[in-house]
VOGU-3710 file (C-alpha; in Angstrom, 3 decimals, decimal comma):
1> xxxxxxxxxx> 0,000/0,000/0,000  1,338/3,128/-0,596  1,983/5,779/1,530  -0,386/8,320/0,409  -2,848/5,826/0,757  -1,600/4,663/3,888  -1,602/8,539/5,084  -5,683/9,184/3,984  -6,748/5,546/5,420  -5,208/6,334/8,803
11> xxxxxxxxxx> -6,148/9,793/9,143  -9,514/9,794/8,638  -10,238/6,717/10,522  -8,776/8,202/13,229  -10,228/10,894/12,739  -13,381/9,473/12,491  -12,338/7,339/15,309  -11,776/10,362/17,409  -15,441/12,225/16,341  -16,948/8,777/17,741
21> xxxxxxxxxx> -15,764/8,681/21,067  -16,331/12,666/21,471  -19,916/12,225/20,556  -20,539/8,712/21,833  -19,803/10,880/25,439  -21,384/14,053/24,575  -24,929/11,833/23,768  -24,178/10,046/26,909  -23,269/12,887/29,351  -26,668/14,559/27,883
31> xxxxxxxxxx> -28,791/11,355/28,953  -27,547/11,569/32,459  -28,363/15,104/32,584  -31,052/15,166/31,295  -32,340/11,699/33,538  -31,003/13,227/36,778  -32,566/16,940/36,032  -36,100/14,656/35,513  -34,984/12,880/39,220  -34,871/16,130/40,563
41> xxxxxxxxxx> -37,928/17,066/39,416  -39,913/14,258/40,577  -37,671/14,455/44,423  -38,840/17,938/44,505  -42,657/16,633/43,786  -42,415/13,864/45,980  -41,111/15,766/49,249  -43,730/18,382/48,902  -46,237/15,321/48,633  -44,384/13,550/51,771
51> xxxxxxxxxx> -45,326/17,493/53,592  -48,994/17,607/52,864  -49,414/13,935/53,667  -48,007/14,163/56,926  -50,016/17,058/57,810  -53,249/14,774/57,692  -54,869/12,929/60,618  -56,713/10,278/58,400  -56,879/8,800/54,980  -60,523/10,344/54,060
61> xxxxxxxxxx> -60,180/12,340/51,008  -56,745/11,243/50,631  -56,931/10,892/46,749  -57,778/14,540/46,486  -54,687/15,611/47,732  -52,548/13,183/45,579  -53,828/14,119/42,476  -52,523/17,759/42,602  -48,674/15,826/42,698  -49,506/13,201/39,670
71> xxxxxxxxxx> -45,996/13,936/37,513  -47,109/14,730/34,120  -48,714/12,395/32,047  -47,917/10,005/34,966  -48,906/8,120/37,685  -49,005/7,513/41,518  -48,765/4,311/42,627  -49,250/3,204/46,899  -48,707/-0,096/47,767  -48,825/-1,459/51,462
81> xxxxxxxxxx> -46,087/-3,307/53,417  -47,680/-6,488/51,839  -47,255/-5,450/48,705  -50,955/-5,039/48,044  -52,497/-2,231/46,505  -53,620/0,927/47,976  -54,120/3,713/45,375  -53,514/4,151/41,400  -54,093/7,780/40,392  -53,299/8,466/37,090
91> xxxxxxxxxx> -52,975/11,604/34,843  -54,301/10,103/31,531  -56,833/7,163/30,828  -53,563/5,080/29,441  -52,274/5,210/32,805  -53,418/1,869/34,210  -51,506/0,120/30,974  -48,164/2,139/31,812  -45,609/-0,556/33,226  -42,173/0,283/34,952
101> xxxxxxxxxx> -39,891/-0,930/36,815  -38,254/-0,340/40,102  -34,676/-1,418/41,351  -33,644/-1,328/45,094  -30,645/0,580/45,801  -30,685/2,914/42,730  -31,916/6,679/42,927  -34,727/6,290/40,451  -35,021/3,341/37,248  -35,421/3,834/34,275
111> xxxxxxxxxx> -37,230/1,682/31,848  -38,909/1,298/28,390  -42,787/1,159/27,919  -44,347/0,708/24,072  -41,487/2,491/22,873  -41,087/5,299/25,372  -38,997/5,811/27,846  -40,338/5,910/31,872  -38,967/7,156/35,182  -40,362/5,749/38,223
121> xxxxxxxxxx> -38,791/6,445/41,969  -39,994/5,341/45,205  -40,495/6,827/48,806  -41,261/4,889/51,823  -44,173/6,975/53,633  -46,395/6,768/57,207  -49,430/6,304/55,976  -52,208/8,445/57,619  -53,003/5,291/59,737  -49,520/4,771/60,880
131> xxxxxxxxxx> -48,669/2,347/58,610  -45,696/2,272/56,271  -46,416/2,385/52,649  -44,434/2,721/49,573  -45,574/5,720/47,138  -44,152/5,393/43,499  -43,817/8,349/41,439  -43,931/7,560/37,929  -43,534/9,484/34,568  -43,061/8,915/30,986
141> xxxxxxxxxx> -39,952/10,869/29,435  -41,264/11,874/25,979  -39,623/15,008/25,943  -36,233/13,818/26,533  -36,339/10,990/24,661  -37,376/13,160/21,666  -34,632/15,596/22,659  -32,101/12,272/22,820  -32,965/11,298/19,573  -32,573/14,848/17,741
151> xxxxxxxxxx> -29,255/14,746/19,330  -28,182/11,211/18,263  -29,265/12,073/14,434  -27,990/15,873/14,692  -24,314/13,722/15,641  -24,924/11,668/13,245  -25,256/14,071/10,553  -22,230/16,230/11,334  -20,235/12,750/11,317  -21,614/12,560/7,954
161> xxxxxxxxxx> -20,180/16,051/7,131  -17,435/15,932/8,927  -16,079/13,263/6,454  -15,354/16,453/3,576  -13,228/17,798/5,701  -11,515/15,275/6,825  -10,583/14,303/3,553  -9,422/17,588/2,600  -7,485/17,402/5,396  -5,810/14,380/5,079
171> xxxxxxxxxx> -4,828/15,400/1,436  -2,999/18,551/2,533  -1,271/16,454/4,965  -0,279/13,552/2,379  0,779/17,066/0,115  2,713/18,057/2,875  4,410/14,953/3,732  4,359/12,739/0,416  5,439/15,550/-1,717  8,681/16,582/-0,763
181> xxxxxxxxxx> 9,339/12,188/-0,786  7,995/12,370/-4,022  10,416/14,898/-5,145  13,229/13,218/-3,045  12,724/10,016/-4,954  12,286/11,599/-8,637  15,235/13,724/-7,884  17,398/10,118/-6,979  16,255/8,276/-9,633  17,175/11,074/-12,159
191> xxxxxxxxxx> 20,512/11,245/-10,635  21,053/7,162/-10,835  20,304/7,196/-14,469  22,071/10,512/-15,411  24,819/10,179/-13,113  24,057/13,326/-11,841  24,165/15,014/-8,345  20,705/17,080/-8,845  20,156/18,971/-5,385  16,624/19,403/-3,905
201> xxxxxxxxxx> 15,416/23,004/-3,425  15,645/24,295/-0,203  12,287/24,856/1,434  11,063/28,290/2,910  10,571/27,018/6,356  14,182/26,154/7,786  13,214/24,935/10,637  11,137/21,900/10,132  12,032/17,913/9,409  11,782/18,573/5,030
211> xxxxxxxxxx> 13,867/21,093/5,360  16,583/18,661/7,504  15,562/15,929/5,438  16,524/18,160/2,339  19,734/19,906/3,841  20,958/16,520/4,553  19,838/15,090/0,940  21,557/18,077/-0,340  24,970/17,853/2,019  24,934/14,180/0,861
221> xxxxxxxxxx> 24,935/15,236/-3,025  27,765/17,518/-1,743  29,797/14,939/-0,502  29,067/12,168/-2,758  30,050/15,034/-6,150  33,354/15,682/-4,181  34,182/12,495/-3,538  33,576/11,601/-7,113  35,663/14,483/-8,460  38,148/13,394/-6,171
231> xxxxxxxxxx> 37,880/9,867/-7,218  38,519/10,771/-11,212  40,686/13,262/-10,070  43,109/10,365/-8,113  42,720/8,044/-10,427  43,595/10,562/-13,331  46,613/11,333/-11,248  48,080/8,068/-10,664  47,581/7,077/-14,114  49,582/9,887/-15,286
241> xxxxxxxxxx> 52,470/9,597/-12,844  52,131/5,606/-13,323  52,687/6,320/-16,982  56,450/7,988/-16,527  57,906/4,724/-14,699  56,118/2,639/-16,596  56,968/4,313/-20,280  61,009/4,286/-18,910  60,650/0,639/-18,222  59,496/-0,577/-21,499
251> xxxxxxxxxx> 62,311/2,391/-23,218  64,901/0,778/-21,863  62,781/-2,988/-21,924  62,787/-2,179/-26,042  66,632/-1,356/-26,234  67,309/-4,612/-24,335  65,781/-6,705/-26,925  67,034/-4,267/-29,776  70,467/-3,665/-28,654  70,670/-7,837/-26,723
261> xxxxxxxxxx> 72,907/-8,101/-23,554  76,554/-7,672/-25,295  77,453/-4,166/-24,068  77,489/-4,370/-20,284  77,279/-0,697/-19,922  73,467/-0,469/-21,772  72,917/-3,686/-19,234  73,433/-2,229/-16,282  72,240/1,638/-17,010  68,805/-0,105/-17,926
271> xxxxxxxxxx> 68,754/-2,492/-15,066  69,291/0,233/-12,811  66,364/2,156/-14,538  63,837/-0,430/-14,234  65,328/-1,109/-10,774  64,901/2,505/-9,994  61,076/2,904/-11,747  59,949/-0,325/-10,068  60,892/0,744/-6,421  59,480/4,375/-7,275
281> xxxxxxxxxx> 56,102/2,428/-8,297  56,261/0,409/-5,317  56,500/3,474/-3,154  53,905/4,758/-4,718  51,613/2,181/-4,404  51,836/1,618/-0,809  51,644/5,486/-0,483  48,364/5,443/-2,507  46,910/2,494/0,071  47,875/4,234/3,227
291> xxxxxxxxxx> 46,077/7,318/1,415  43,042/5,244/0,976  43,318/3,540/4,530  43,360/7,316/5,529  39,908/7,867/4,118  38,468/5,070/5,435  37,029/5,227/9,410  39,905/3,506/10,922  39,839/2,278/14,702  42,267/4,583/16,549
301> xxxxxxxxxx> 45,123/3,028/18,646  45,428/5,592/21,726  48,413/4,854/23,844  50,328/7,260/26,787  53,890/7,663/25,512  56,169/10,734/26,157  57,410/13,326/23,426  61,369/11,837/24,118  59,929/8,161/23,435  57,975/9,109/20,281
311> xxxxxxxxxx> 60,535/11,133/18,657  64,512/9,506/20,231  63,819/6,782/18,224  62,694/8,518/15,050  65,709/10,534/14,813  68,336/8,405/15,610  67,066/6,106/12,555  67,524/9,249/10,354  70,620/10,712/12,046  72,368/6,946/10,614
321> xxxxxxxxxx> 69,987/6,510/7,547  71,045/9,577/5,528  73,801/11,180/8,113  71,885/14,430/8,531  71,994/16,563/11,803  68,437/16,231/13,235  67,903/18,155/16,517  65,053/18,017/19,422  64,072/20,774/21,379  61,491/21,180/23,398
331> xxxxxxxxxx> 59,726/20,173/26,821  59,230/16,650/28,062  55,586/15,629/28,984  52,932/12,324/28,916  50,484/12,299/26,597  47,943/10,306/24,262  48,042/9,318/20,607  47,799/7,098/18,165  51,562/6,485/18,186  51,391/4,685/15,043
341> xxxxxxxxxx> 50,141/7,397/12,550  51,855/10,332/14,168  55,377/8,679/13,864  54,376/7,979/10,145  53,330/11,850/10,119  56,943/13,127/11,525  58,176/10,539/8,925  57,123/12,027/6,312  58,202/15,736/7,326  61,688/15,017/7,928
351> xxxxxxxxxx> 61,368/12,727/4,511  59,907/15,990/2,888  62,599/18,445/4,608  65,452/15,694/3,918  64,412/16,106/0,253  64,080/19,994/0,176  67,304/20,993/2,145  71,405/19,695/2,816  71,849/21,010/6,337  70,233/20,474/9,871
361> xxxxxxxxxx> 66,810/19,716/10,660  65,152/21,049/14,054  62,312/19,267/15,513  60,473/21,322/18,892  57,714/20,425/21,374  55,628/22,213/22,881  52,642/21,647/25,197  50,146/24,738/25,865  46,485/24,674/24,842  47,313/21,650/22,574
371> xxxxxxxxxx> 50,094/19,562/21,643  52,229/21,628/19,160  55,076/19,477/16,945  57,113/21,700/14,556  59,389/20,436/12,059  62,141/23,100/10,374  64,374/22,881/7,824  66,478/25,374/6,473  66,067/24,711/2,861  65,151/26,342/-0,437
381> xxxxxxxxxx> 61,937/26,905/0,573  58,524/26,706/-1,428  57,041/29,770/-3,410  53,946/31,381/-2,005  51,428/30,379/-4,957  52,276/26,699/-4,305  51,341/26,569/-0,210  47,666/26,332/-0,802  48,657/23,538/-2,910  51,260/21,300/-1,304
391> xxxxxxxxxx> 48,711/19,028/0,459  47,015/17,860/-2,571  47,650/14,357/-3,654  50,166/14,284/-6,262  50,640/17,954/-6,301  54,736/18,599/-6,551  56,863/21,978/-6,435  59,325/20,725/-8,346  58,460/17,664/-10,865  62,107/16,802/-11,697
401> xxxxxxxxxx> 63,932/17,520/-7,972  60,875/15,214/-7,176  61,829/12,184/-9,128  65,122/12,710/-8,915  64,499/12,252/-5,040  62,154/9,712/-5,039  59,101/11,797/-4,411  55,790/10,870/-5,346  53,402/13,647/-4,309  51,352/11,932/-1,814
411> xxxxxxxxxx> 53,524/12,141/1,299  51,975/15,591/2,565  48,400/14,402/1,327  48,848/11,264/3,405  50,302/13,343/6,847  47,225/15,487/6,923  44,835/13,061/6,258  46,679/11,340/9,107  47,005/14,662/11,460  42,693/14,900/10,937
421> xxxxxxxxxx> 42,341/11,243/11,923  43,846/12,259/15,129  41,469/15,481/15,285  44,538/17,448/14,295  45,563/19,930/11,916  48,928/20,646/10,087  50,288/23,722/8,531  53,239/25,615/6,646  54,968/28,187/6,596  57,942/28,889/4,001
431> xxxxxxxxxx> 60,542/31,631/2,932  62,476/31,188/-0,596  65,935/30,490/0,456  65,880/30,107/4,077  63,621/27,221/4,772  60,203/25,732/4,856  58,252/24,962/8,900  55,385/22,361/9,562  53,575/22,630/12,078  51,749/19,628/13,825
441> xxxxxxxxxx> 48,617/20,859/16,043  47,037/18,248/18,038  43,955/18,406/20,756  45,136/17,802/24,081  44,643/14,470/26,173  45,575/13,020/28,896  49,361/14,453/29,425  51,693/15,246/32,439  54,786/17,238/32,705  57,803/15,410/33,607
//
C-alpha cells in the first residue's frame, strides 16, 4: 500500500475514530443530565407530597390531595407493606396500561414502555393510619427521549459532514508529507540514471524535518560530487604519474631486446632504470593504500607515551639513515596518541625536509592549549602560490627535484589526512631560500609534565 494511501486511510479513521468517542460521550453525558434533572424534578414533587401527607390525621379524602402531585402524564402508585395495593391515580386514561420498573438501591429506574422511555422512583411513607407504605412516582420521558434522539441524528449528521473535511485534510497532509518524498525520490532516480548530483530546493521554512531531510539530501549530493571528483581526479593522477615509470621501463625494456645483452654498460644503465622505476612504483603504491586507509574510518590506537619516546627513536634512525643533523628541542611531557600514525606523520616531514634541504633539521615540542610538533628545515623553501597547494595528492613543487628524489606527491596528502584522523591539523609556513616549517597541532589528552 502506498503511503499516500496509507496517510488518507489512517487519518480519517482516526479521525473518524476520534469524532466517535467525542460524541458517543457528549450523547451520553446529555442522557444523564437530562435523567437526573427529571430525578430532581420528581424528588422535589415527591417531598412536597411527603409534607402535605403528613399534615393529615386520616386517609378520608386522601386521593384529592394526591392528584394535585400526579408527575405529568404520569402516575401515583401506593402499595402497602404487603405489597398489596392501595391507590392508582393516574394523569391520563392510558395510565393503568403504563408498566415500569423499580430497582432497590438505585436513585430512580429507568425503563422502556411501548417504545417510550419511563422514570419511576420510590419513597417509603407513614401512611395516615400509621402504617408504612411505599408511594411510586412515575412518569413517561417523551420530551427527553425526543430531545435524545434529535441529538443522536444531529451527531450523526455532522459525522456525515465531517467526512469532507476530513478528507481535505488528510490530502494537505499527504501534500505536505508525500510531496517533498515524491520529489526526493524523482530527484534520486534522475541522478542514478544521469549520473548526476541534482540537489533538492531548499524549502522556505528552515526549521522543520523537510527542510533537515533536504539539507541533509543536499549535504549528501555535496559529498558524494566531491568524492567523485576526487575519485577521477586520483585516479587521473596516478595514471599519469604511473605512466612515466612505466613508459622508462618498457624504453629501456625495447633497447634490451634491440640492442641484446653484449654491451654491459646499456645492461646495467637499464637495469638500474627499471630497478629505480619499479621501487618508485612500489612506493607509490603503498603510499596510494595508506592514502586510501586514511579515508576510510579507521579504529584509533590511543596509547600514553612521552614526546622523548615518540621522537629519540625517530631521529636516531635518520641521524644513521642519511647522516643528517636532526635536533630536538622542546619540553618533556605524557600524553595520548595514536603512536602509530603520528610517527608515520613526523616521517614524512623530515622525509619531505630531507628532500628539500642539505643542512640540519630542528624538531620542537611544545605543550600549551594543545600539543604543538614543529618540524624546520632550512632549505630552499617553497614559493607562495604553491602553499595552498602542497597538500594535494600528487601535487609537486618541483616535478624533476621530485623524481630525482624519489618523491611521489602523496607524502603531505597522506600526513594530513593522518594529522585529521587524530582530530589534528597541520600547517606551513615557508621563505624562498631560508627554509620551509610544519607545524603539527594536536587536541590535548591526557598528558603530564615530567
Amino acid at each position: 500500500m502506498k503511503l499516500q494511501t496509507r496517510i488518507n486511510l489512517l487519518s480519517t479513521v482516526l479521525t473518524l475514530f476520534i469524532f466517535l468517542i467525542s460524541f458517543t460521550g457528549i450523547y451520553y453525558l446529555y442522557k444523564y443530565l437530562a435523567y437526573d434533572t427529571e430525578y430532581h424534578r420528581l424528588q422535589m414533587d415527591g417531598d412536597e407530597m411527603l409534607a402535605a401527607i403528613s399534615e393529615l390525621e386520616s386517609a378520608a379524602n386522601i386521593d384529592t390531595l394526591l392528584r394535585s402531585y400526579i408527575p405529568q402524564n404520569g402516575m401515583i402508585y401506593i402499595k402497602d407493606e404487603k405489597d398489596e395495593a392501595i391507590l392508582r391515580l393516574q394523569a391520563t386514561s392510558t395510565a393503568d396500561k403504563m408498566e415500569y420498573a423499580i430497582e432497590e438501591g438505585g436513585k430512580y429506574t429507568v425503563s422502556e414502555w411501548e417504545g417510550e422511555l419511563v422514570m419511576a422512583v420510590r419513597y417509603p411513607m407513614v401512611w395516615p393510619d400509621q402504617s408504612v407504605v411505599d408511594v411510586h412516582l412515575v412518569q413517561p420521558l417523551q420530551e427527553v427521549s425526543a430531545n435524545m434522539a434529535i441529538l443522536k441524528w444531529i451527531l450523526i449528521l455532522i459525522t456525515l459532514l465531517a467526512i469532507i473535511p476530513i478528507y481535505l485534510a488528510s490530502q494537505l497532509l499527504v501534500r505536505l508529507i508525500v510531496l517533498p518524498i515524491q520529489r526526493l525520490t524523482s530527484t534520486m532516480r534522475r541522478n542514478i540514471s544521469q549520473a548526476r548530483y541534482d540537489k533538492l530546493e531548499a524549502p522556505d521554512d528552515k526549521k522543520g524535518e523537510i527542510a533537515e531531510m533536504t539539507y541533509t539530501y543536499n549535504s549528501l549530493m555535496d559529498k558524494l560530487k566531491d568524492s567523485y571528483n576526487k575519485q577521477q581526479q586520483f585516479v587521473g593522477n596516478a595514471s599519469h604519474e604511473l605512466k612515466t615509470p612505466l613508459t622508462i621501463i618498457e624504453s629501456y625494456a625495447k633497447l634490451l631486446k634491440r640492442r641484446g645483452f653484449e654491451n654491459e654498460e646499456i645492461n646495467r644503465e637499464a637495469l638500474e632504470a627499471i630497478t629505480s622505476q619499479t621501487a618508485q612504483m612500489k612506493v607509490m603504491m603503498e603510499q596510494m593504500l595508506e592514502l586510501a586507509r586514511a579515508n576510510e574510518t579507521l579504529q584509533l590506537k590511543w596509547e600514553t607515551i612521552t614526546t622523548t619516546e615518540l621522537l629519540t627513536s625517530i631521529i636516531e634512525s635518520y641521524r644513521k639513515a642519511y647522516k643528517r643533523e636532526v635536533n630536538l628541542y622542546g619540553e618533556v611531557f605524557t600524553f595520548k596518541t595514536d603512536v602509530s600514525k603520528l610517527r608515520q606523520i613526523i616521517f614524512i616531514l623530515l622525509d619531505n625536509a630531507r628532500q628539500y634541504s642539505e643542512g640540519k633539521i630542528d624538531i620542537t615540542v611544545m605543550n600549551g592549549t594543545g600539543i604543538t610538533i614543529q618540524v624546520c628545515d632550512y632549505g630552499i623553501g617553497i614559493k607562495e602560490e604553491d602553499i595552498p597547494y602542497i597538500f594535494d595528492r600528487f601535487y609537486r613543487v618541483n616535478k624533476d627535484r621530485n623524481r630525482q628524489t624519489g618523491g611521489t606527491g602523496l607524502g603531505l596528502a597522506i600526513a594530513k589526512d593522518f594529522a585529521e584522523l587524530l582530530g589534528g591539523t597541520i600547517t606551513v609556513e615557508s621563505k624562498i631560500g631560508e627554509g620551509t616549517l610544519f607545524t603539527i597541532m594536536l587536541p590535548k589528552g591526557e598528558e603530564s609534565n615530567e
